[in-house]
C-alpha positions as CSV (number, residue, x, y, z in Angstrom):
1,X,0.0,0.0,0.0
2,X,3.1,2.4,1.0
3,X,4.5,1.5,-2.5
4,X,1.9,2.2,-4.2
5,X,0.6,5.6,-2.3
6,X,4.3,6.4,-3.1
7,X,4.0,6.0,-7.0
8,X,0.8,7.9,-6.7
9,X,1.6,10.5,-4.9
10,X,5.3,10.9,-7.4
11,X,3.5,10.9,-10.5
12,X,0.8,13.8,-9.3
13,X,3.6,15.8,-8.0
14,X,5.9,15.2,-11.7
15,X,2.2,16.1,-13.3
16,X,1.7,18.8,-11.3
17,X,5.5,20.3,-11.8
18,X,5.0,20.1,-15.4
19,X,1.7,22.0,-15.9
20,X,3.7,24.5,-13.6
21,X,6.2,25.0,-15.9
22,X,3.4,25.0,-19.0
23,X,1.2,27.3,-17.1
24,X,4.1,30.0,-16.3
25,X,5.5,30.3,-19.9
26,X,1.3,31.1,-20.7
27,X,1.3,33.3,-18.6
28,X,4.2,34.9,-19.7
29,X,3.1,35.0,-23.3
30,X,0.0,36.1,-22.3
31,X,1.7,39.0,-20.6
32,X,3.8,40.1,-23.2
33,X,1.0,40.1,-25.7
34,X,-1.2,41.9,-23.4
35,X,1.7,44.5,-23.5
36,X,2.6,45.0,-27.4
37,X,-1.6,45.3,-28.1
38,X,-2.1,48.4,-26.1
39,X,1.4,49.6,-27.8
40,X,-0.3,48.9,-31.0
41,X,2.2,46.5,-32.3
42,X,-0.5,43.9,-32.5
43,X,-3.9,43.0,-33.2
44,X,-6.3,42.6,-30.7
45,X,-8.6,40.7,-33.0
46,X,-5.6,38.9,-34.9
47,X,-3.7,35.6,-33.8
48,X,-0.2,36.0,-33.7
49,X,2.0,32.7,-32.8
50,X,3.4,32.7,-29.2
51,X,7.2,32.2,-30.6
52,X,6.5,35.3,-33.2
53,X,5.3,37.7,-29.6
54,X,8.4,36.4,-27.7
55,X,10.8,37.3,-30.2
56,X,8.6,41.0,-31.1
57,X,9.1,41.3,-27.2
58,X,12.8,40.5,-26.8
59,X,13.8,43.3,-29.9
60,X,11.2,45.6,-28.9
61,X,10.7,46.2,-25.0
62,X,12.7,46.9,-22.4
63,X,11.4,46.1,-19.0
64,X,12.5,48.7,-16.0
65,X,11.8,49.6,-12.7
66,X,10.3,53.1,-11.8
67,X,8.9,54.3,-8.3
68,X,6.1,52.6,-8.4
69,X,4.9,50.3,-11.6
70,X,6.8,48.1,-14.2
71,X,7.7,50.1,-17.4
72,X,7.9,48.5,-20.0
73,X,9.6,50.5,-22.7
74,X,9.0,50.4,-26.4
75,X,11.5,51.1,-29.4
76,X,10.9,51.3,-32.9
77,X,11.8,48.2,-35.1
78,X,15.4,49.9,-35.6
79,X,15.8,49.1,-31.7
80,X,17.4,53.3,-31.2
81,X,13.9,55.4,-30.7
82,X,11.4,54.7,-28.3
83,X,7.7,54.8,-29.5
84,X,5.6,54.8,-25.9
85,X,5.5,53.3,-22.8
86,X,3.0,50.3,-21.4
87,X,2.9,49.8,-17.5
88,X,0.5,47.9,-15.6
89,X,-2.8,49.3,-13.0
90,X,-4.9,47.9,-10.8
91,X,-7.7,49.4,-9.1
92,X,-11.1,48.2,-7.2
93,X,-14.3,47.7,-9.1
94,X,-17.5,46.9,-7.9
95,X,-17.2,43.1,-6.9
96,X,-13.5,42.9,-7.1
97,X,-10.2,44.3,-8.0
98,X,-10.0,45.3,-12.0
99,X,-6.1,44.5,-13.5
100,X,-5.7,46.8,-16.7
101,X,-2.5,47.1,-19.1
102,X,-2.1,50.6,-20.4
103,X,0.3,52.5,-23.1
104,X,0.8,56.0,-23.5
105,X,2.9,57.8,-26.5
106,X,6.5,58.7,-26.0
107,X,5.5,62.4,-24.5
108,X,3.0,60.9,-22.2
109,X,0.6,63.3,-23.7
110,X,-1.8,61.1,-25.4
111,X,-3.1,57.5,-24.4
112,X,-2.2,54.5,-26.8
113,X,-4.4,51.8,-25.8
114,X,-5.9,50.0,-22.1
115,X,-6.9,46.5,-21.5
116,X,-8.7,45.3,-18.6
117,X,-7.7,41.9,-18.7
118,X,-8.4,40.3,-14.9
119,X,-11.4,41.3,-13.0
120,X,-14.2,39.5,-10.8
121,X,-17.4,41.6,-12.8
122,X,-20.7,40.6,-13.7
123,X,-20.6,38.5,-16.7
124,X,-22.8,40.7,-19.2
125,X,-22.7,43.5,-16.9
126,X,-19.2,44.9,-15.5
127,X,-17.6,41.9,-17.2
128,X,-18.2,43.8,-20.4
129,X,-14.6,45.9,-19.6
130,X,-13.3,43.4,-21.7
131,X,-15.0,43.3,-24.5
132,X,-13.0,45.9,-27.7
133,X,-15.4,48.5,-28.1
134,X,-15.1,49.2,-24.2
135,X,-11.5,49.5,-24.4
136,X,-11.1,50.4,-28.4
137,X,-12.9,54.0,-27.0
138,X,-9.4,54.7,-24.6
139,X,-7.2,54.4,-28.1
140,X,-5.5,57.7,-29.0
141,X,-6.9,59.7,-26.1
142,X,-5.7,63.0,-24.9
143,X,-4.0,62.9,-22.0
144,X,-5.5,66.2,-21.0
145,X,-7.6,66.8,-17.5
146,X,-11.1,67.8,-18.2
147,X,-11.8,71.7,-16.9
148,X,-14.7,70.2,-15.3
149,X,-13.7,67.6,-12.9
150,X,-10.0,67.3,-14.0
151,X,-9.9,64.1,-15.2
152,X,-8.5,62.8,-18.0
153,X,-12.0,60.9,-19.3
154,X,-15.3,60.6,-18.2
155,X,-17.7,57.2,-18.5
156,X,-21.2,59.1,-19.7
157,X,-24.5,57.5,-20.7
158,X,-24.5,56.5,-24.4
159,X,-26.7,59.1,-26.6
160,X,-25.5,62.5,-24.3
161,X,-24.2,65.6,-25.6
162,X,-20.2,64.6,-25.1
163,X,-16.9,66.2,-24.9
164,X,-14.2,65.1,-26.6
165,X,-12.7,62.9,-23.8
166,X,-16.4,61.9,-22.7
167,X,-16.9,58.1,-23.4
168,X,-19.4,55.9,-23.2
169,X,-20.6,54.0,-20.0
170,X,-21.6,50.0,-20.1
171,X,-25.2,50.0,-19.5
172,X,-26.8,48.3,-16.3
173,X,-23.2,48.8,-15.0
174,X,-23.1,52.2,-14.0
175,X,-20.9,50.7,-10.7
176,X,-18.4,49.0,-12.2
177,X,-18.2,52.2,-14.6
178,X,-18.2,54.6,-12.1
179,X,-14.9,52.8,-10.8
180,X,-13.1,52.6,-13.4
181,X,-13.3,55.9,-14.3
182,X,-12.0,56.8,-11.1
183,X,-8.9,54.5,-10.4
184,X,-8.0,54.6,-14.1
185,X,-8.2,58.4,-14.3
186,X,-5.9,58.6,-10.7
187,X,-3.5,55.7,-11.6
188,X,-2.9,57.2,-15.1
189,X,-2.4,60.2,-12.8
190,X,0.9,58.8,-11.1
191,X,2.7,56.8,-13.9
192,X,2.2,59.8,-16.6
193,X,3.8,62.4,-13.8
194,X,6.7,59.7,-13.3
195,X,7.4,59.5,-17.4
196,X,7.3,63.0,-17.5
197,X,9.7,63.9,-14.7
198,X,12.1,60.5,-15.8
199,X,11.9,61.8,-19.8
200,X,12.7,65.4,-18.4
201,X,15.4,64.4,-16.3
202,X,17.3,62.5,-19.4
């Protein structure tokens, strides 16, 4: 009975190792190609083979270390001029905390692309964060703070008189939208300050 318990219990634990392995190199593709989307290197709608994002990754992005996120910076194909700069946020939401990658351009003045790629949101409801035309409206967005509420963006009803950086709110999910709008506007905050005041200081 030992003997066999033994062989058991070795063969889950070899299984179990493996799948380690298999799920951390996912993750890590899935992280990268999280990462060149909102740059805009990549498709969100396209497939692109896991060995073609590593090596995109490896020429293109530099991963570094600033006060308070992960920057990960991006160069043009010639590997000399960088083109923007993607960094990770994390806010609550209404059921849960809501992980988003975004880029900004190289000035920091305008916003290249967000995706909200972990969350615990109503399926249908909050959930809909995910889906393109949620995120699609956050592509080439000034990173300028509204007069009236200084913000950056605001989530409105569909159908109302907007302003330029006034998107549109998921409907039934007026929670979940209300914040995001608020961690996303105050964490862009921080990290656009920081690549201002690291780009200045160069």
């Amino acid at each position: 009975m030992f003997i066999v318990t033994l062989v058991f219990t070795s063969l889950v634990t070899a299984v179990k190792m493996a799948n380690e392995d298999r799920i951390e190199i996912n993750r890590e593709i899935k992280l990268q190609q999280t990462v060149l989307k909102v740059l805009g290197i990549i498709e969100a709608d396209s497939y692109t083979p896991p060995e073609k994002i590593s090596m995109i990754f490896s020429n293109r992005i530099e991963e570094v270390k600033s006060k308070n996120k992960t920057l990960y910076i991006c160069r043009d194909e010639s590997g000399e001029d960088i083109t923007g700069y993607a960094f990770p946020l994390e806010g609550p939401g209404f059921w849960g905390s809501v992980y988003a990658m975004a880029a900004v351009n190289k000035e920091a003045t305008r916003l290249l692309g967000v995706s909200f790629y972990r969350h615990s949101e109503t399926p249908g409801l909050g959930g809909r964060i995910s889906e393109n035309w949620f995120s699609d409206q956050f592509k080439n967005l000034s990173l300028e703070t509204s007069e009236k509420n200084k913000r950056y963006f605001s989530l409105t009803p569909e159908g109302d008189d907007k302003g330029k950086n006034d998107l549109d709110t998921i409907t039934g999910a007026s929670r979940t939208s209300e914040a995001v709008e608020l961690f996303l506007n105050r964490e862009l905050r921080i990290v656009v300050n920081e690549i201002k005041e690291m780009t200045n200081s160069e």
